[in-house]
Backbone as numpy.savetxt, mean C-alpha at the origin, in Angstrom:
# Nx Ny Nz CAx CAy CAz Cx Cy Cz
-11.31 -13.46 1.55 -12.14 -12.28 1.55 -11.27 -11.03 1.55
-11.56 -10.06 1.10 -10.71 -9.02 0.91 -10.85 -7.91 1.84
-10.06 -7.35 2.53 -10.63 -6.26 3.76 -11.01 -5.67 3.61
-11.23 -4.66 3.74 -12.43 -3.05 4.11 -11.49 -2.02 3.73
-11.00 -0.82 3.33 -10.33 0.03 3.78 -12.03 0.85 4.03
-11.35 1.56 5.14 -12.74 2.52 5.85 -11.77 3.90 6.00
-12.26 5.27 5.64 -11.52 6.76 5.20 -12.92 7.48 6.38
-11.98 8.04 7.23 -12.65 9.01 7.97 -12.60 10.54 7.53
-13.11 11.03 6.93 -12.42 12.35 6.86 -13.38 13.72 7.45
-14.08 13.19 8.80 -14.81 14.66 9.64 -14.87 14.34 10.83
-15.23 15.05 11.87 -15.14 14.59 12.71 -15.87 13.32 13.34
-15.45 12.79 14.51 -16.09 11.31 14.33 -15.66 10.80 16.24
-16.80 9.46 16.54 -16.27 9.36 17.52 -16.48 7.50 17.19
-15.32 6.77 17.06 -14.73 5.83 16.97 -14.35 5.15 18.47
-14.94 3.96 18.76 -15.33 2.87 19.93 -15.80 1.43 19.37
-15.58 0.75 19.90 -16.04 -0.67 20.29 -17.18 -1.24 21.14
-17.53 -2.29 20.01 -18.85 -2.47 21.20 -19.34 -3.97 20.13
-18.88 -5.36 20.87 -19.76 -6.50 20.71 -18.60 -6.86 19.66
-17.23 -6.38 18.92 -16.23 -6.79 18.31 -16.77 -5.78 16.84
-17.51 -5.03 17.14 -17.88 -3.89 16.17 -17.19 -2.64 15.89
-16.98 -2.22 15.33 -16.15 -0.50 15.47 -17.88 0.05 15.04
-17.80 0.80 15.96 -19.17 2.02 16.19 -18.55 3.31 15.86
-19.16 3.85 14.92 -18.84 5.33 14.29 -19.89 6.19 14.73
-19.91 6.64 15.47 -20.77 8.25 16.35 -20.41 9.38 15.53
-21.55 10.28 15.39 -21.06 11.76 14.87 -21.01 12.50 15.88
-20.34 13.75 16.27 -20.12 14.71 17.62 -21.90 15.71 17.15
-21.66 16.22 15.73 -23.04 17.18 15.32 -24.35 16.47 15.87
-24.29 15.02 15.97 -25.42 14.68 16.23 -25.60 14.05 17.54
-24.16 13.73 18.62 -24.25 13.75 19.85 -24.51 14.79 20.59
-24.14 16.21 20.22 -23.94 17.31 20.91 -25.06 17.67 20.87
-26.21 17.52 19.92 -27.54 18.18 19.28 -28.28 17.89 20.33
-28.82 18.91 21.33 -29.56 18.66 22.21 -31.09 18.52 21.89
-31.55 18.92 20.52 -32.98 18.59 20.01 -33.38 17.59 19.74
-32.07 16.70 19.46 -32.63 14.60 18.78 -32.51 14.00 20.06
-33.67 13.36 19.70 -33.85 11.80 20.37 -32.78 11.10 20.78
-32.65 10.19 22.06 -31.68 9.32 21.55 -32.15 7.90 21.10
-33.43 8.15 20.28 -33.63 6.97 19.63 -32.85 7.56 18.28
-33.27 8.55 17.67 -32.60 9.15 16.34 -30.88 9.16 17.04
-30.59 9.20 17.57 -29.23 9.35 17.69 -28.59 7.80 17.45
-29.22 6.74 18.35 -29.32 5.38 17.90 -29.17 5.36 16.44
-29.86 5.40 16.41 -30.18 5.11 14.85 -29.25 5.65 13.89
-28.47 6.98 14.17 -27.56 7.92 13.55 -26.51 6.66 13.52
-26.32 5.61 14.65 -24.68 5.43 14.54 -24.42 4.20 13.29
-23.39 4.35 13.38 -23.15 2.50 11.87 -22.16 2.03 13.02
-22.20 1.00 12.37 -20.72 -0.38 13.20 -20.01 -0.85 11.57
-19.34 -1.35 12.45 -18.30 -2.16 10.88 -17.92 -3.61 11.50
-18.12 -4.74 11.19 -17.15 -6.15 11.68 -15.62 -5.53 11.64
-14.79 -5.78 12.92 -13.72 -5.67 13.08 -12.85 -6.40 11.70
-13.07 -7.87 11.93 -12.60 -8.99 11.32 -12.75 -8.55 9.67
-13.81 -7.79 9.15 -13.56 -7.19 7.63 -13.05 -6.16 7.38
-12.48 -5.38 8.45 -11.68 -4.12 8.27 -9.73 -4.49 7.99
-9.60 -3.75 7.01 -8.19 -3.92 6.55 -7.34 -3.00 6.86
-7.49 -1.59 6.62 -6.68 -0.66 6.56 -7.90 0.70 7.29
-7.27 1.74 8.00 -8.23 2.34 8.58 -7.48 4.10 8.27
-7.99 4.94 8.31 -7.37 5.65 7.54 -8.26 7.38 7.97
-7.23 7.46 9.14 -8.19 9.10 9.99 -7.40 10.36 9.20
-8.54 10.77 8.76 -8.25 12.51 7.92 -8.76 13.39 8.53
-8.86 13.59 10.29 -9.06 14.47 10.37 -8.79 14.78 12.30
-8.54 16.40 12.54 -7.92 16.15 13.68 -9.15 15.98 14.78
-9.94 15.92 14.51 -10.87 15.80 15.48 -11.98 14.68 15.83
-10.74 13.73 15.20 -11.59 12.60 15.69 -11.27 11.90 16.31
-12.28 11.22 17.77 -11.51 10.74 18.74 -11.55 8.89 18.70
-10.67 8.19 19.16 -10.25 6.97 19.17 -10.67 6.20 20.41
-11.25 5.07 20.52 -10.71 4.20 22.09 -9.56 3.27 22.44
-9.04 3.63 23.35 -8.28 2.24 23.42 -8.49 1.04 23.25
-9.93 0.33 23.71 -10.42 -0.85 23.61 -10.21 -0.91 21.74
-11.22 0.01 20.70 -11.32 0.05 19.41 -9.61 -0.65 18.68
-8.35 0.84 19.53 -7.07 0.32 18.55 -6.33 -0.84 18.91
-7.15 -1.33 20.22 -6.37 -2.88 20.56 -6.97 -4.27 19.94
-8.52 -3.87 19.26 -9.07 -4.52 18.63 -8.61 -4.89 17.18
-8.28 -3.49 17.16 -8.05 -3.15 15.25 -6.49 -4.08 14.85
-5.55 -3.80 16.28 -4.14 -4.53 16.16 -4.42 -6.11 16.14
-5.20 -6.56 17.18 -5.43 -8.08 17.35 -5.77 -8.67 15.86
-6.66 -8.08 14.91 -7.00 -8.00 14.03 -6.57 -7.85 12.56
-5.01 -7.20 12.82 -4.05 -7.28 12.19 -4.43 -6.21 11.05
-5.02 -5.23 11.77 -5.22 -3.97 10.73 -4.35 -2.71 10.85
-4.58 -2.19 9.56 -2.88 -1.61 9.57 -3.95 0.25 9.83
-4.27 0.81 10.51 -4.40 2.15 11.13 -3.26 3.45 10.33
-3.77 4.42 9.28 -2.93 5.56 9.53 -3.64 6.60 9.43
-2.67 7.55 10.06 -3.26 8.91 10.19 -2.45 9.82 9.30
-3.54 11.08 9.02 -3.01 11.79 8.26 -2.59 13.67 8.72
-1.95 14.01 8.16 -1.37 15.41 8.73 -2.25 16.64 8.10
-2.17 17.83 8.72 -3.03 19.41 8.25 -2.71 18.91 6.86
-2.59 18.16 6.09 -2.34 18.90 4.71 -2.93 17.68 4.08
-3.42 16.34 4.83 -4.39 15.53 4.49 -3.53 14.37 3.74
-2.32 14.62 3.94 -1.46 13.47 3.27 -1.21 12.51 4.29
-1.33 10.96 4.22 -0.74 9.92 5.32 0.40 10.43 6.18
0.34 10.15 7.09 2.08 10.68 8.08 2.35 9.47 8.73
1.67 8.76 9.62 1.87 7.77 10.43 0.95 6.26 10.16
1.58 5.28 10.23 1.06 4.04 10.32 1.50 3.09 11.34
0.22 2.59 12.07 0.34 2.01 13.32 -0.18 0.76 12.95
0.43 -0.86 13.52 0.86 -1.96 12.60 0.79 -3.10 14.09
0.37 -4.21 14.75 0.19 -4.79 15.45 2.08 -5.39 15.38
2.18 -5.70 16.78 3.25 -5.83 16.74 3.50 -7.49 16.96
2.75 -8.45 16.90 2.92 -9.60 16.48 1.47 -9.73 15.77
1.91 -10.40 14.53 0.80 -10.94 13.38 0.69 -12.45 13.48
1.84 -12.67 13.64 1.73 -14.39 13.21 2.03 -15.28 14.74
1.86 -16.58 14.66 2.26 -16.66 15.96 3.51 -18.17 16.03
3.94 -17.76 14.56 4.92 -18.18 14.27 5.93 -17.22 14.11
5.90 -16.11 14.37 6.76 -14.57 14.24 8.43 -15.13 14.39
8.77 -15.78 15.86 10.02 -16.00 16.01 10.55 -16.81 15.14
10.69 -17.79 14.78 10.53 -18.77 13.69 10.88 -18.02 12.53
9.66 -17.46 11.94 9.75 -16.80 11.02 11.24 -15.60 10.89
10.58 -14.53 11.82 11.67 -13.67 11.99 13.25 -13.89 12.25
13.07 -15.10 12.56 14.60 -15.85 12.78 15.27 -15.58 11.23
14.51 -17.00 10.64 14.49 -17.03 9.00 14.76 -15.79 8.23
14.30 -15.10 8.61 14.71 -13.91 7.93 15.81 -12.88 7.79
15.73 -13.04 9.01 17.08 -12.38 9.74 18.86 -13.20 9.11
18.48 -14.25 8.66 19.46 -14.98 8.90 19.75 -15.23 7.50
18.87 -15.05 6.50 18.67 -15.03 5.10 20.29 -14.48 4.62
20.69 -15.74 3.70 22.34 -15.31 2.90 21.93 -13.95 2.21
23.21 -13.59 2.22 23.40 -12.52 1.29 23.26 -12.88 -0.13
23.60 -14.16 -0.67 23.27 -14.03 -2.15 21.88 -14.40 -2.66
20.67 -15.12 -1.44 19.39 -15.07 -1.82 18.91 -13.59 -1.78
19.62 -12.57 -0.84 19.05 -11.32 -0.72 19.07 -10.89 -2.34
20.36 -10.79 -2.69 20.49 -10.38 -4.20 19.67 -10.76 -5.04
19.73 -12.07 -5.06 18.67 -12.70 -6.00 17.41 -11.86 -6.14
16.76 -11.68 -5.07 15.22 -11.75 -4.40 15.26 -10.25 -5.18
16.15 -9.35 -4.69 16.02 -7.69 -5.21 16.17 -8.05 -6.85
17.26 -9.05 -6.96 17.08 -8.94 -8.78 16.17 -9.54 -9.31
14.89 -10.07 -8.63 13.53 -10.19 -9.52 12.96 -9.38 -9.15
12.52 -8.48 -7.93 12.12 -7.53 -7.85 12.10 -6.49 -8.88
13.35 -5.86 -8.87 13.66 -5.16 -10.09 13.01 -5.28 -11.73
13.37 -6.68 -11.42 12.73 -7.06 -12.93 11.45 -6.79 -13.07
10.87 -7.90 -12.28 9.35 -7.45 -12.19 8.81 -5.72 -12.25
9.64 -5.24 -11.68 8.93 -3.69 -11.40 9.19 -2.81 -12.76
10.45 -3.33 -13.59 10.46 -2.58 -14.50 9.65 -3.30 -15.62
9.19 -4.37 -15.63 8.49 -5.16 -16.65 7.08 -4.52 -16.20
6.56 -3.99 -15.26 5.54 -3.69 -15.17 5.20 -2.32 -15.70
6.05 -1.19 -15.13 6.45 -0.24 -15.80 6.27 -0.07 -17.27
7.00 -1.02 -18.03 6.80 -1.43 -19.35 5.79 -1.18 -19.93
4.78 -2.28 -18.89 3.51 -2.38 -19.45 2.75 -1.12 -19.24
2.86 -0.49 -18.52 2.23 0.50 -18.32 2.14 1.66 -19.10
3.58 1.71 -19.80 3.52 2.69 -21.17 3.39 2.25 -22.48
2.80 0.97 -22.22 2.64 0.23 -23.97 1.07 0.66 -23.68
0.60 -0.35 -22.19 -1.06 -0.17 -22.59 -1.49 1.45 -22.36
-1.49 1.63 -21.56 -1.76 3.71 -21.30 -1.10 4.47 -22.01
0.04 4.25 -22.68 0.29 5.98 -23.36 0.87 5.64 -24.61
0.74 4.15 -24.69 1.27 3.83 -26.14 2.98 4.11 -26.73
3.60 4.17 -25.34 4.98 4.44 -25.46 5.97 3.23 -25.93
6.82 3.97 -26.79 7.56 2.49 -26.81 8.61 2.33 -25.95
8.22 1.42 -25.60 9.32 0.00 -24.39 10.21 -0.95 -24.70
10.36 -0.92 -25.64 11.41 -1.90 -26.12 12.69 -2.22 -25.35
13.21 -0.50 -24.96 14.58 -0.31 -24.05 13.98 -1.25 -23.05
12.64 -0.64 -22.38 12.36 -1.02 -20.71 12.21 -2.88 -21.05
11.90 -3.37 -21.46 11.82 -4.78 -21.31 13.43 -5.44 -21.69
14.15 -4.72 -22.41 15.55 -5.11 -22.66 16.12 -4.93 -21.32
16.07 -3.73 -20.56 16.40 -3.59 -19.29 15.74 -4.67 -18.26
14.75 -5.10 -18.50 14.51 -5.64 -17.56 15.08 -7.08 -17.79
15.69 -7.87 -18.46 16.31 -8.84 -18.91 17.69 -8.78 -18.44
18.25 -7.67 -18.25 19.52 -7.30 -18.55 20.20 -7.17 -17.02
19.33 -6.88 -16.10 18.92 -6.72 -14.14 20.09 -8.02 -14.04
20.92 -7.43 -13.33 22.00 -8.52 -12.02 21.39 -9.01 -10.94
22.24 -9.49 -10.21 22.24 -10.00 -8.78 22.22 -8.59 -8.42
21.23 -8.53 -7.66 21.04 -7.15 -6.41 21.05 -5.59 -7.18
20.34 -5.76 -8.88 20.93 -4.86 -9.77 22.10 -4.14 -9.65
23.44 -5.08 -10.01 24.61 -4.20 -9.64 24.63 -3.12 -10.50
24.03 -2.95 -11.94 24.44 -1.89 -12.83 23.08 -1.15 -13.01
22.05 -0.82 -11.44 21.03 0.38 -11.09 20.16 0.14 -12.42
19.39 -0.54 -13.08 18.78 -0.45 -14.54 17.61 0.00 -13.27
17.19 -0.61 -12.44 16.07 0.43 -11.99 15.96 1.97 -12.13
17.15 2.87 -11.68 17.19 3.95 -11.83 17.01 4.70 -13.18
18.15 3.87 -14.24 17.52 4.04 -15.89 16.33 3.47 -16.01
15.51 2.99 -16.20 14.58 2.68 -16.23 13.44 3.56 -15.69
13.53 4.09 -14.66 12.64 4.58 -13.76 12.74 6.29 -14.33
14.59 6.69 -14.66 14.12 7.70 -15.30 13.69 7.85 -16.96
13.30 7.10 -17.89 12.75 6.69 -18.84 11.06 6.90 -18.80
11.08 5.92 -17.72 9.26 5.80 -17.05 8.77 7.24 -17.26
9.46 7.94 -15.87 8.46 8.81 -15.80 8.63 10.13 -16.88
9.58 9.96 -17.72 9.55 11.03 -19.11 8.69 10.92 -19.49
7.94 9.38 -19.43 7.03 8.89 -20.68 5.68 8.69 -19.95
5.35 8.95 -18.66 3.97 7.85 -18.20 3.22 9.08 -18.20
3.54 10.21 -18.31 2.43 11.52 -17.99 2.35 12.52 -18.86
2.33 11.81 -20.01 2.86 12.96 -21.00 2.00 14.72 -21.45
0.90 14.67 -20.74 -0.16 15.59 -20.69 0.79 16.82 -19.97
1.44 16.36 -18.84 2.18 17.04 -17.82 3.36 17.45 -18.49
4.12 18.36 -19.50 5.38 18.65 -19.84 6.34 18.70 -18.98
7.66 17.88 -19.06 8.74 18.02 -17.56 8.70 17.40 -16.57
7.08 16.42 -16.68 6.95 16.14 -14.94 8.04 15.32 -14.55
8.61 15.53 -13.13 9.37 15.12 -12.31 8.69 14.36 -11.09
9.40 13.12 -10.67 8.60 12.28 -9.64 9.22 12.70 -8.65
8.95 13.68 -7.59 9.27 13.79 -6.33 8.09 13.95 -4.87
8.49 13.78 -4.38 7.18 13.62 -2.95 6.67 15.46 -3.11
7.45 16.43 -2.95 6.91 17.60 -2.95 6.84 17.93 -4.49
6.63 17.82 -5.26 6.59 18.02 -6.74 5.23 18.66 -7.12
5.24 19.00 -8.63 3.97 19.11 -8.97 2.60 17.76 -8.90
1.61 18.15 -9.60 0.45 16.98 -9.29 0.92 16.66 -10.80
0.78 15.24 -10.85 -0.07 14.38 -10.17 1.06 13.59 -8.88
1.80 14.35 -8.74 2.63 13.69 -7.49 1.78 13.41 -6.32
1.09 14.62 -5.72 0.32 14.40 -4.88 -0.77 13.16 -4.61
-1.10 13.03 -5.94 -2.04 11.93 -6.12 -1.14 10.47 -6.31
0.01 10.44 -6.45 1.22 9.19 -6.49 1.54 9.09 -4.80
1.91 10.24 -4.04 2.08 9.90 -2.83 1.20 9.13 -1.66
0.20 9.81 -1.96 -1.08 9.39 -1.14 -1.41 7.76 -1.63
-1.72 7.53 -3.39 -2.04 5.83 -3.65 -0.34 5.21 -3.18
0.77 5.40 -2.62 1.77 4.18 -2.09 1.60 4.54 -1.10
0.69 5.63 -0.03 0.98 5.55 1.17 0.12 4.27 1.05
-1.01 4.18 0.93 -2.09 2.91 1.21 -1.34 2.02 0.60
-0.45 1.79 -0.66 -0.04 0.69 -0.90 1.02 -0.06 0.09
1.54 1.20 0.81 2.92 0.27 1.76 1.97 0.12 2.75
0.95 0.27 3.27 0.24 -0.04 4.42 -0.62 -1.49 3.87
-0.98 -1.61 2.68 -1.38 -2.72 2.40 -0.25 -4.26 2.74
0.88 -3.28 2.33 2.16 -4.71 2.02 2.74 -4.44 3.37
2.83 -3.57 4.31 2.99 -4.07 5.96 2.29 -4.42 6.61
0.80 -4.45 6.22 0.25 -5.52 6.89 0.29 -7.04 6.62
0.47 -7.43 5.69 0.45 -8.67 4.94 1.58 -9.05 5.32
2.81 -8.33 5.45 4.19 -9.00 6.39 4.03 -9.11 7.70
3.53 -8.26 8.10 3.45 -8.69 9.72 2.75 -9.68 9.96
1.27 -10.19 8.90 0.97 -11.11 8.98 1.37 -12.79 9.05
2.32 -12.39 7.57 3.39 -13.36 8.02 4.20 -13.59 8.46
4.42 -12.88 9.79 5.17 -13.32 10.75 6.31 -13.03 10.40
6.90 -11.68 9.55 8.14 -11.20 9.43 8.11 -9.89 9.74
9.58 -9.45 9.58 9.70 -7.93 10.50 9.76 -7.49 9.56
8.77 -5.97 9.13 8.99 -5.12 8.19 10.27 -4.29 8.23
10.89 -4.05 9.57 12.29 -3.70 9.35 13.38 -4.23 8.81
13.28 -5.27 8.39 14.44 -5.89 8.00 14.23 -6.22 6.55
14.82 -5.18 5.35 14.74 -5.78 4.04 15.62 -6.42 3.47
15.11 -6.41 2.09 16.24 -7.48 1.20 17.26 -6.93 0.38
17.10 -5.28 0.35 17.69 -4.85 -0.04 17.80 -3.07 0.21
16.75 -2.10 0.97 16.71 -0.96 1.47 16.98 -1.69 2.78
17.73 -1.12 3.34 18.54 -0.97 4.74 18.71 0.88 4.97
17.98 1.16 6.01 18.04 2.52 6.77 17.62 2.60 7.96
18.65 2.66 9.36 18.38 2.89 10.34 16.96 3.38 10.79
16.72 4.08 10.00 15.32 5.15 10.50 14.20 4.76 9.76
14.30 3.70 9.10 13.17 3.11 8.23 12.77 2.23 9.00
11.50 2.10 9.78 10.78 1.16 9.97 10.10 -0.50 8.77
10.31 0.07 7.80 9.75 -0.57 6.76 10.43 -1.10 5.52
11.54 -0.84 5.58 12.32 -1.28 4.78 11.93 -2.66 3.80
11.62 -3.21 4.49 10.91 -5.00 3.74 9.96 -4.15 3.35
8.75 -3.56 3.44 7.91 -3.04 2.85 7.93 -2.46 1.25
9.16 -1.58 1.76 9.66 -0.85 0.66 10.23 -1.65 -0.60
10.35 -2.68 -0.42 11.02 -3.67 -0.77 10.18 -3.90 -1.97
9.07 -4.77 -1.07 8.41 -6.09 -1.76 6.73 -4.61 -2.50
6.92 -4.02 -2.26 6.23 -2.78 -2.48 6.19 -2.68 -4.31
7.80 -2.47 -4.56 8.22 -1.70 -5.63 7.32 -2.29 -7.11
7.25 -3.68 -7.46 6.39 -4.13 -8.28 5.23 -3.50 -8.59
4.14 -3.64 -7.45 3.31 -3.01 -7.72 3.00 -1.42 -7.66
4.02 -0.64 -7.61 3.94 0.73 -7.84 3.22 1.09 -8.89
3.59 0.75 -10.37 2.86 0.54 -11.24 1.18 0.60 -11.04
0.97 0.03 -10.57 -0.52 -0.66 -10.13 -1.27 0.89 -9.92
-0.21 1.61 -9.05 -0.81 3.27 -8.21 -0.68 3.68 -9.27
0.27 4.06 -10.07 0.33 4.93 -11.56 -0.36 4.92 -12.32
-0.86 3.32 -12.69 -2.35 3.39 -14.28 -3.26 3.59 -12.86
-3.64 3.42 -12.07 -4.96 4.22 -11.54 -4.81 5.65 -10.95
-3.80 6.70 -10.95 -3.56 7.86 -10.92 -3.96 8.22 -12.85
-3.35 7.22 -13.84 -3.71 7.81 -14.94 -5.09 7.89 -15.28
-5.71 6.71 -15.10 -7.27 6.60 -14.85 -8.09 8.21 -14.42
-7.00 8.66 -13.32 -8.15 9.51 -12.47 -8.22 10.80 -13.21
-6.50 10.72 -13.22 -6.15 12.18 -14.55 -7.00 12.49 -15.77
-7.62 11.33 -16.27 -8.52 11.29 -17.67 -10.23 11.93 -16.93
-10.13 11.62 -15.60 -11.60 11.68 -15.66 -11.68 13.15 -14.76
-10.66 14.04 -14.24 -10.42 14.90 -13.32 -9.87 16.14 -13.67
-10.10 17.74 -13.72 -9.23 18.66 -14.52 -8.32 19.14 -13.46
-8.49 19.12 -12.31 -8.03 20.08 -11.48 -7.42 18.77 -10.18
-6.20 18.54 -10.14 -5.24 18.10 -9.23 -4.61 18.50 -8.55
-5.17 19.90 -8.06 -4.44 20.43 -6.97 -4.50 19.92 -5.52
-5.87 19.62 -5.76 -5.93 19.06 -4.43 -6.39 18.02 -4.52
-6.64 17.27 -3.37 -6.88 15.84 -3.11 -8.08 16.22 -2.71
-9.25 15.83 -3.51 -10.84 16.06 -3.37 -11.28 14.76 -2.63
-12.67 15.17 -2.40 -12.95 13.15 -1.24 -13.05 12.38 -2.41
-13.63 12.87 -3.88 -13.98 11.90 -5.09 -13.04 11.38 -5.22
-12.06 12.36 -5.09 -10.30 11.16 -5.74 -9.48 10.81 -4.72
-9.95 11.10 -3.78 -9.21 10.29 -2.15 -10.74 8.94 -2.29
-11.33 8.90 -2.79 -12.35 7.56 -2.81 -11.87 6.83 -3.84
-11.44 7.26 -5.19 -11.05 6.34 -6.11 -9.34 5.59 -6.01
-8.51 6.59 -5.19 -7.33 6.14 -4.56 -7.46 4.63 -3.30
-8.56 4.88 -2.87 -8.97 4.36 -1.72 -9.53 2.50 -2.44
-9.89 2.80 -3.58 -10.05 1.46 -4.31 -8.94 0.66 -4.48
-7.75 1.41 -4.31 -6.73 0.35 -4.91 -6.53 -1.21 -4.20
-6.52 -1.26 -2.94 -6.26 -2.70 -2.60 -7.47 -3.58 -2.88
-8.79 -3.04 -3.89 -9.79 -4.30 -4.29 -9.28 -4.40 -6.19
-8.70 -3.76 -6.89 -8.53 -3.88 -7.73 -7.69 -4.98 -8.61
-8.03 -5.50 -9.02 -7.64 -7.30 -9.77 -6.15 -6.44 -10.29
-5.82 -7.44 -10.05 -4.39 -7.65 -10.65 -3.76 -9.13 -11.21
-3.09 -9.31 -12.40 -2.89 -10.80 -12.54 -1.40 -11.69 -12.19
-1.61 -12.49 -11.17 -0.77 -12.65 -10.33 -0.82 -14.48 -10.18
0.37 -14.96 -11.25 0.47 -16.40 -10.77 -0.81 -17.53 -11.46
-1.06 -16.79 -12.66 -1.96 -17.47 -13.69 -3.07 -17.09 -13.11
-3.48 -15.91 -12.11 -5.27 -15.62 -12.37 -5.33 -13.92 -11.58
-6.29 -13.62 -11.91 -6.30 -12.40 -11.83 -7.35 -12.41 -10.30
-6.41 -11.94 -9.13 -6.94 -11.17 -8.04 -6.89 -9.93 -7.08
-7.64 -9.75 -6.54 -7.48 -8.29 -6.22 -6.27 -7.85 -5.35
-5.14 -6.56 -5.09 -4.23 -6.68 -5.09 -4.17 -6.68 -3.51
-5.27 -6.76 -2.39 -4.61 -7.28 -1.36 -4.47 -8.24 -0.83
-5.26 -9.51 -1.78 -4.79 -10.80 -1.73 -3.70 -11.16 -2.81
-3.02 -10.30 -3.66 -1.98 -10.42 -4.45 -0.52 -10.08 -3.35
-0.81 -9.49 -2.77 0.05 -8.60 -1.90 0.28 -9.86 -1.15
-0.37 -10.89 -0.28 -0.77 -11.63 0.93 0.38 -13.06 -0.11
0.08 -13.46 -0.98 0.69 -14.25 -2.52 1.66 -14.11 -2.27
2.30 -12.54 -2.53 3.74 -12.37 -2.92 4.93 -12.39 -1.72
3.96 -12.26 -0.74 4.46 -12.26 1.08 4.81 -13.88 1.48
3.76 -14.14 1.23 3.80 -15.74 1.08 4.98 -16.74 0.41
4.85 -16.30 -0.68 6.09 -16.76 -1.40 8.05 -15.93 -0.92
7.37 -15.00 -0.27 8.83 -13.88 0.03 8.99 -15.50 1.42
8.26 -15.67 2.49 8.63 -16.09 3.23 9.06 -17.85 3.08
8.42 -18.46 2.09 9.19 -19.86 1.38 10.56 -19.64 1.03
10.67 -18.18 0.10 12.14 -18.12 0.18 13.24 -18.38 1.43
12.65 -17.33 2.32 13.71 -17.31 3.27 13.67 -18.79 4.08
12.60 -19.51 3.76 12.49 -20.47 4.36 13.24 -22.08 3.97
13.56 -21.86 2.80 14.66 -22.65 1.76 13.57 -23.56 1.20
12.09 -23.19 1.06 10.80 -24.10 0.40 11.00 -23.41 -1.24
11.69 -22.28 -1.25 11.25 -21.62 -2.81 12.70 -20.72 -2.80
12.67 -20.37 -4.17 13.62 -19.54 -4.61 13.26 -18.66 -5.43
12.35 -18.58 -5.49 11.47 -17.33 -6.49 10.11 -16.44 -5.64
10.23 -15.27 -5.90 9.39 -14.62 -5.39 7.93 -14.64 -6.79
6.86 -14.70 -6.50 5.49 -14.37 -6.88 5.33 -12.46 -7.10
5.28 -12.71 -8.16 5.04 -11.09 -8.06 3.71 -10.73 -9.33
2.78 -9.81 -9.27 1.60 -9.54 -10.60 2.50 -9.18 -11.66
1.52 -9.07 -12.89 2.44 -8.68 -13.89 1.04 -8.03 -14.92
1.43 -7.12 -15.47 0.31 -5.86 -15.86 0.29 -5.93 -17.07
C-alpha cells in the first residue's frame, strides 16, 4: 500500500486519539458561536499506519507529543518548513527495523570496492535517466548522455556525472535561457528544491526502514550530513522531480512562488509509477525496491543495486 503524504499549510491543531491523527482548526475552536457538536463534526482523523510523510507549512501549528511518538513508531518521516515555505528540517524514527544492528553492522563494514561499484551504477542509472528525460520531454539529443553513461568507472573516477549533469541542465529547460541549477537560483529551481526535499524524505524513510543508517553512504561522506546514504541512493530518481517540475511548467505561467496548486502537484510525487525491475510502480514502493536491494548488497545476497529507469 502506498503512504499518505498529508501538507498542512494553516494553522492547525494536530493530536492523537484511538491510533488516529485528529486535525482541529484553532478558527473553529476559538469560535465561541459553534456548537460543539459542529465543532465535532469540524474535525477529520487520518489512520496513523497510512500516513507516509507529514509535511507542516506553517508556524502556527501546534503538535502532541503522544501524535510525534506515534508518527516515529510508524516509521513516518515528519518535515517542517521555514518563513519562506521551503522544507528545513526532517524528523526520522530512530530505529525502523528491528534488525537495525545487524543490518547497520553490514553496512558499516561494507568493502571499499563494493562501495565503488554501488556509486558506479548509481551514476549510471542517474545519467541514463537524465537521458531519458531529454529525448522524451524536450526532444534533445542524448547520444553523448547514454555514451557517458556506459563509459562511468568504479566510484566514477573520471566525474561523467558532473559532465553529464552539466549537459542536462543546458538542455532540460530550454523555455528558461541560461538556467543554472542552484538551490538559491532562478525558478524553476524553487520548484526542483522543494520536489527532492520530499524525495530525500521519501528515500530516508525507506532506509531507516531497512534497518540502515542514513548517515553512512556509499559514496557522499560529510561530517554534517545526516543523510548521506540518502543522498546517495536518491540521485537516480532526481530525474523523476524534473519531468514533473516540467509537467507543471507547461501547465503554470508564473513560478515565482510556490502556490498550494503546485505545492499539491509536487506533493504527488511519491504515488507516481515509475518502471522499476520489469513493472511499473509507484515511486515509494520503488524507493522501498531499491533500499531493499541496496541492503542484499551489503549483505553479500546481491551485487547489483535495483534502480527505475524512465
Amino acid at each position: 500500500m502506498v503512504k499518505k503524504t498529508l501538507y498542512f499549510g494553516n494553522p492547525a491543531y494536530l493530536s492523537l486519539r484511538n491510533g488516529q491523527m485528529v486535525l482541529r482548526l484553532p478558527q473553529v475552536e476559538k469560535n465561541g458561536s459553534l456548537s460543539e457538536t459542529f465543532k465535532k463534526e469540524a474535525e477529520r482523523t487520518f489512520p496513523i499506519e497510512n500516513i507516509g510523510v507529514v509535511i507542516l507549512d506553517d508556524k502556527r501549528i501546534t503538535v502532541t507529543q503522544g501524535l510525534l511518538e506515534c508518527l516515529a513508531e510508524n516509521n513516518c518521516a515528519l518535515i517542517t518548513c521555514d518563513s519562506t515555505h521551503h522544507p528545513t528540517a526532517l524528523m526520522l524514527p530512530m530505529e525502523g527495523n528491528i534488525l537495525m544492528g545487524e543490518r547497520s553492522r553490514q553496512q558499516v563494514e561494507c568493502p571499499k570496492p563494493l562501495r565503488k561499484q554501488l556509486w558506479q551504477q548509481t551514476v549510471q542509472a542517474k545519467i541514463a535517466n537524465q537521458a531519458a528525460n531529454l529525448e522524451c520531454l524536450v526532444g534533445a539529443d542524448n547520444g553523448n548522455m547514454h555514451a557517458w553513461a556506459k563509459q562511468v568507472r568504479s566510484d566514477d573516477a573520471g566525474n561523467l556525472e558532473a559532465r553529464a549533469a552539466a549537459y542536462y541542465w543546458k538542455n532540460i529547460f530550454p523555455e528558461f535561457s541560461g538556467f543554472t541549477r542552484g538551490r538559491d537560483g532562478e525558478p524553476p529551481n524553487n520548484l526542483l528544491n522543494y520536489g527532492y526535499a520530499i524525495l530525500r524524505a521519501v528515500v530516508a524513510r525507506s532506509i531507516v526502514a531497512a534497518g540502515l543508517l542514513p548517515s553512512i553512504g556509499i559514496h557522499h561522506h560529510n561530517r554534517y550530513n545526516a543523510y548521506c546514504l540518502t543522498d546517495d541512493i536518491m540521485e537516480p530518481y532526481r530525474p523523476v522531480v524534473d519531468g514533473l517540475v516540467r509537467r507543471i511548467i507547461a501547465r503554470h505561467k508564473d513560478l515565482g512562488e510556490l502556490t498550494l496548486e503546485i505545492k499539491r502537484e509536487l506533493l504527488s510525487l511519491p504515488t507516481i509509477d515509475v518502471h522499476i525491475n520489469g513493472h511499473d510502480r509507484p515511486l515509494m514502493v520503488a524507493v522501498d525496491q531499491t533500499v531493499a536491494s541496496l541492503y542484499k548488497c551489503f549483505s553479500g545476497e546481491a551485487k547489483c543495486l535495483i534502480y527505475p529507469e524512465l
